[in-house]
C-alpha positions in Angstrom: -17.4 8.4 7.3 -13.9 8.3 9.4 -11.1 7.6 7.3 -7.6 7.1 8.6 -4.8 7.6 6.1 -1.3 6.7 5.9 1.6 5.8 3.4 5.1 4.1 3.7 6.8 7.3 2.0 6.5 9.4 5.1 3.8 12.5 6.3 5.3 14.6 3.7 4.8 12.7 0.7 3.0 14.2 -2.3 1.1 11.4 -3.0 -0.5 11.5 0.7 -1.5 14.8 0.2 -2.9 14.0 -2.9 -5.1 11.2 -1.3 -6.3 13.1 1.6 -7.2 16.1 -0.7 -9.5 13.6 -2.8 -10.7 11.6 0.3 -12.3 14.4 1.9 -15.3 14.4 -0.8 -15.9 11.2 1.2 -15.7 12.0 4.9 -13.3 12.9 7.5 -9.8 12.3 7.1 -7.2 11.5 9.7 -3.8 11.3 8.7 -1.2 8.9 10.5 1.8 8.5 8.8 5.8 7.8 8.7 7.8 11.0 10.0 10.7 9.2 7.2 10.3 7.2 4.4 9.5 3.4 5.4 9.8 1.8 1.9 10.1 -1.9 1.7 10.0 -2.5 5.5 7.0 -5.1 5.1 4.5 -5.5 8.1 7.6 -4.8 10.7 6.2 -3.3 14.1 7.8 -1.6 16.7 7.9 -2.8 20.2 11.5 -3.0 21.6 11.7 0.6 21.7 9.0 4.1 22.5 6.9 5.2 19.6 7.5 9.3 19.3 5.1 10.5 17.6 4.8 14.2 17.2 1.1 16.7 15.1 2.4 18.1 12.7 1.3 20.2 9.6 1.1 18.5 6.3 2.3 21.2 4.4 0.5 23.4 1.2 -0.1 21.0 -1.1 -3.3 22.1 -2.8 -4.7 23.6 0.3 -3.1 26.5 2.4 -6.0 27.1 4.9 -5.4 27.8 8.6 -7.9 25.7 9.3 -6.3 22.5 7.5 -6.8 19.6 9.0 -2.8 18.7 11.0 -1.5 14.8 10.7 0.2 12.9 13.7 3.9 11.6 12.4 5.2 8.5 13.8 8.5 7.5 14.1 7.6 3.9 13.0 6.6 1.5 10.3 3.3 1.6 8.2 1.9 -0.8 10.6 2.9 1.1 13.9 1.1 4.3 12.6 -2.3 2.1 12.0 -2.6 0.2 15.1 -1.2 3.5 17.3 -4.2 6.0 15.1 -7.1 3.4 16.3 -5.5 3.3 19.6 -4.7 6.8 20.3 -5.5 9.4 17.8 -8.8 8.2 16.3 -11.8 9.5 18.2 -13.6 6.0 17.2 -12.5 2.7 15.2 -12.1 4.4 11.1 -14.7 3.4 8.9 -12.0 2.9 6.2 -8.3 2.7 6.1 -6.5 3.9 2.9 -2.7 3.8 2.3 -0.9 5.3 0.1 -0.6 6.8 -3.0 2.6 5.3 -2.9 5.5 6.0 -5.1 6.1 3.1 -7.2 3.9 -0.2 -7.8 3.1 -2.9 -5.5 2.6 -6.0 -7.6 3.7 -9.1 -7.5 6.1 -10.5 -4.8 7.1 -7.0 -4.1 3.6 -6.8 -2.2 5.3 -9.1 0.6 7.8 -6.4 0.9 5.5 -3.2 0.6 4.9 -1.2 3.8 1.9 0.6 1.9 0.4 -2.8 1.8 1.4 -3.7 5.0 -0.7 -0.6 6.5 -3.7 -1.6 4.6 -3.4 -5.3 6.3 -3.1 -3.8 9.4 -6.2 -1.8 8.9 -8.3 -5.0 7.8 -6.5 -7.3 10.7 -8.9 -5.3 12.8 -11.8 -5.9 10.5 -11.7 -2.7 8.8 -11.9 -2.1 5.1 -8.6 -1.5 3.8 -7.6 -0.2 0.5 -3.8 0.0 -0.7 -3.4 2.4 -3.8 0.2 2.6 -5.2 1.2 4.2 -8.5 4.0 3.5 -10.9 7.0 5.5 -10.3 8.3 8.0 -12.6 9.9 11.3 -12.5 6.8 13.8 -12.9 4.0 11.6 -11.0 0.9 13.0 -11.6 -0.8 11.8 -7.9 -3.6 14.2 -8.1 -5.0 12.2 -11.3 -4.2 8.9 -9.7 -5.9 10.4 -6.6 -9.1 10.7 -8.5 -9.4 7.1 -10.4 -8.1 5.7 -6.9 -11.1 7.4 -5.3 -14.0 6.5 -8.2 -13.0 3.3 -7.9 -12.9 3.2 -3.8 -16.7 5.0 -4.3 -18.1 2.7 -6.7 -16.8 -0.4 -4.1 -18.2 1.2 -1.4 -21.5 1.9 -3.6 -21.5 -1.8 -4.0 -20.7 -2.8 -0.7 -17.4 -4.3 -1.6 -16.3 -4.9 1.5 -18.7 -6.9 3.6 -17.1 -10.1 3.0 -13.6 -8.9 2.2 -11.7 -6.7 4.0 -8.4 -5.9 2.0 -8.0 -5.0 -1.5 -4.4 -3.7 -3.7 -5.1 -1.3 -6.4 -2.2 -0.2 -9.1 -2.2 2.3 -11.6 0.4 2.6 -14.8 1.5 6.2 -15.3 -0.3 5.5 -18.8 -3.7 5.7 -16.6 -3.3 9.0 -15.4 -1.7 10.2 -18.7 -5.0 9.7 -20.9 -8.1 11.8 -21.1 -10.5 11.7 -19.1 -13.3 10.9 -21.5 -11.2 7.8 -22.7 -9.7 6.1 -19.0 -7.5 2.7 -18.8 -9.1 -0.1 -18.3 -9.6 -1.5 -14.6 -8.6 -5.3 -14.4 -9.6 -7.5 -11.9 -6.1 -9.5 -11.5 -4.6 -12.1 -9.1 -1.3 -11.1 -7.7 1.6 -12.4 -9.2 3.9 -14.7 -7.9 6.8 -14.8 -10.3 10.2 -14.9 -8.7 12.6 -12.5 -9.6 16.0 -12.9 -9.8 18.3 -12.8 -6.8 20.7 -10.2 -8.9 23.5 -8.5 -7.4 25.9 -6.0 -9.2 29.5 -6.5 -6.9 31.3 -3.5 -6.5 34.1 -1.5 -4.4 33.5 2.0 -2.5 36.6 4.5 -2.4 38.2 2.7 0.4 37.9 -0.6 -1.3 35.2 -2.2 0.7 33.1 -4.6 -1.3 29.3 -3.4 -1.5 26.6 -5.2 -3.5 23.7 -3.0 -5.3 20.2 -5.3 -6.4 20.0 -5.2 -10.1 17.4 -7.8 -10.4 14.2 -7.1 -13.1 10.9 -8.3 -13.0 9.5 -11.1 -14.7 8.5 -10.5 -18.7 6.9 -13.6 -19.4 3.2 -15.0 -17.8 1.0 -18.0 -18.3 -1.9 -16.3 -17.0 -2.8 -12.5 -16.2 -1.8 -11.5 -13.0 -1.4 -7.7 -11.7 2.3 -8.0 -13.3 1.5 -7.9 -17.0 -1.8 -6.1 -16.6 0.1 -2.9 -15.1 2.6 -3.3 -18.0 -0.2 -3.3 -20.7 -1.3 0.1 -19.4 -4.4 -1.3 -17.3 -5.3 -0.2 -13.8 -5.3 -3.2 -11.5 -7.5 -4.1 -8.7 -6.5 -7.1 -6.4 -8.3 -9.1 -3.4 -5.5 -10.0 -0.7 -5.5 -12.1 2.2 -4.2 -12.3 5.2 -4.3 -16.1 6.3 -1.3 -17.6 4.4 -2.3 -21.2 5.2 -2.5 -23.5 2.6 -6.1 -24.8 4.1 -6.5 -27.6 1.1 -3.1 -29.1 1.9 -4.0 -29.8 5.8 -6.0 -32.9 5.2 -3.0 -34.7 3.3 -0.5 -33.4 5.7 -3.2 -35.0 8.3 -1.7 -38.8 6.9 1.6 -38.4 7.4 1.2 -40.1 10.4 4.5 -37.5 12.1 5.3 -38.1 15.3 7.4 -35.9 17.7 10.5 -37.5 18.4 12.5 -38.3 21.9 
């Protein structure tokens, strides 16, 4: 199997190295990823401007042998390093595009946002099966467990042939998940994505020269009709999510069909 992995957090993110460590029990990895952190930059592509993209080493992490496999970094989004590794640095179409682990969750509205997500889409844009792992931020991350439920899971979906009629799946784990043992794990949930809005939150203030600045204090949502990845990540359980990438509404064109609109003169 030929895997291509990449992140939004950049080439030298630990939870990268964490993923490609743990995705070489499966086959062949081949790292594409950020040369800088590309947080929040959504499905943005690059095509104004040259792509540079220089090999480089990933770094020690877990694995100093000479003989380490070396990752391209692209001075792009998420998207750009998917769509330039099948052109150019794959030595055939990947079997599997994983992105991440990233730093933080990717639930809810945020997943509009996410460049991790947005890599994964890329990947399953060109009919690939596409997995999106990203896990809850805190200040001692422990990605090499999350690395390893990530993985079980991605093995018992490919096990089951989870991806022959859906390409694109989001998967979240609560720092709870990788905090428990191993002979007692968090529950995986099967979950919509949320759609709560958050508030448009904005804390005014001044920098030393008086200019006026704004800094997004918004929260997420604390209160669900239904169970959604939202509250499922808060109640400690892993989250597994189905995503699409047609956004029409297909069950609204029939009435928009009787409007009867014409174009005017």
């Amino acid at each position: 199997m030929l895997i291509l992995l990449t992140n939004d957090d950049g080439i030298y993110a630990p939870g990268l190295a964490a993923m490609e460590l743990e995705l070489r029990r499966l086959g062949d990895v081949i790292v594409v990823a950020p040369a800088t952190e590309q947080s929040g930059v959504g499905h943005s592509i690059t095509f104004l401007t040259p792509l540079m993209a220089k090999e480089t080493p990933l770094g020690g992490y877990g694995d100093v042998s000479p003989n380490r496999k070396r990752g391209w970094a692209v001075e792009g989004s998420p998207a750009d390093c998917v769509k330039l590794a099948i052109a150019k640095f794959c030595p055939r179409e990947p079997d599997l595009v994983v992105s991440g682990i990233n730093g933080g969750l990717n639930v809810g509205i945020n997943v509009l946002y996410s460049g991790t997500v947005a890599a994964a889409t890329e990947g399953a844009l060109y009919g690939i099966p596409s997995f999106a792992v990203s896990l809850e931020y805190d200040d001692d991350p422990k990605f090499d467990r999350a690395a390893t439920l990530s993985v079980s899971i991605l093995e018992q979906m490919l096990a089951q042939d989870a991806f022959a009629n859906h390409k694109l799946y989001n998967l979240n784990v609560p720092t709870s998940a990788t905090e428990r043992p191993v002979d007692d794990p968090a529950e995986l949930h099967i979950v919509p994505m949320g759609v709560a809005r958050w508030p448009a939150q904005f804390e005014e203030r001044r920098d030393p020269k008086g200019r006026r600045y704004y800094w997004a204090s918004g929260t997420p949502p604390t209160e669900f009709p239904r169970e959604t990845d939202l509250n499922a990540v808060l109640q400690g359980h892993i989250t597994l999510t189905p995503l699409t990438v047609d956004r029409t509404k297909a069950a609204h064109l029939s009435e928009m069909r009787t409007w009867d609109l014409k174009v005017g003169s």
